[in-house]
N, C-alpha and C positions, 0 to 999 in steps of 0.2 A: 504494500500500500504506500503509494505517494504523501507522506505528509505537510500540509501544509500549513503555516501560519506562525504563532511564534509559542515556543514549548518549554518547559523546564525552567522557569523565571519566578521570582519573586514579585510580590507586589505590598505596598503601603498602601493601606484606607487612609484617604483625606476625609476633612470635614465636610458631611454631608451638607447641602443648602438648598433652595428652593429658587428656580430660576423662574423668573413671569418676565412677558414680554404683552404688546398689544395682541397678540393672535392666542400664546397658550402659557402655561404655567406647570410644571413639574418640579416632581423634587428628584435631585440628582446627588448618587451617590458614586463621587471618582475615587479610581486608584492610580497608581502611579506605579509605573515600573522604568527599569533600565533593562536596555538587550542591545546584546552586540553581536546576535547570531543572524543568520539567512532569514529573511521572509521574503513568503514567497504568496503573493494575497491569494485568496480564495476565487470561484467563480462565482460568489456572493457579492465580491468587490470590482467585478471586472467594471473598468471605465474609470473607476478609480487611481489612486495612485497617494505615495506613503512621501511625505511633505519632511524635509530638513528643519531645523527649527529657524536658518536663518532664511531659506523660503515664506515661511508662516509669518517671521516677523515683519517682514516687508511688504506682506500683505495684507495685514491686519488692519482694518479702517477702513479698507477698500471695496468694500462691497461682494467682496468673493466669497469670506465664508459667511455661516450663519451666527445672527447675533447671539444666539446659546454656545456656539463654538467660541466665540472669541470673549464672552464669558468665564466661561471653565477655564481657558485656558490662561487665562490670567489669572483664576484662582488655582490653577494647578502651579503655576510659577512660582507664587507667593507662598503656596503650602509643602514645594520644593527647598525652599531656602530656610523653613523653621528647622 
């Protein structure tokens, strides 16, 4: 069998929070990992594609991602550095 995705990692629970925007409202519970292995996305992700972080940073404000991703992902940054 072909394995795909990413395997044998650890992960830290961050602080769970509740994101609301004009359209929806969730509560989001992130984790956070480090991997330095292969991935290889799934046919779940085709079209897809797996973003550097100084890609993401340069993107951010711009209208590409979703305002829940650029959300989290500032409070993944911040609950990175506690």
């Amino acid at each position: 069998m072909d394995r795909q995705g990413v395997i044998d990692f650890n992960t830290k629970q961050l602080p769970h929070y509740v994101f609301q925007s004009d359209r929806e409202r969730e509560l989001v519970f992130p984790f956070r990992t480090v991997y330095d292995g292969n991935i290889k996305p799934s046919a779940e992700t085709d079209g897809g594609k797996f973003w550097s972080i100084p890609e993401i940073e340069v993107s951010l404000g711009k209208g590409i991602f979703t305002p829940n991703f650029e959300s989290e992902y500032s409070r993944v940054l911040k609950a990175g550095h506690n």
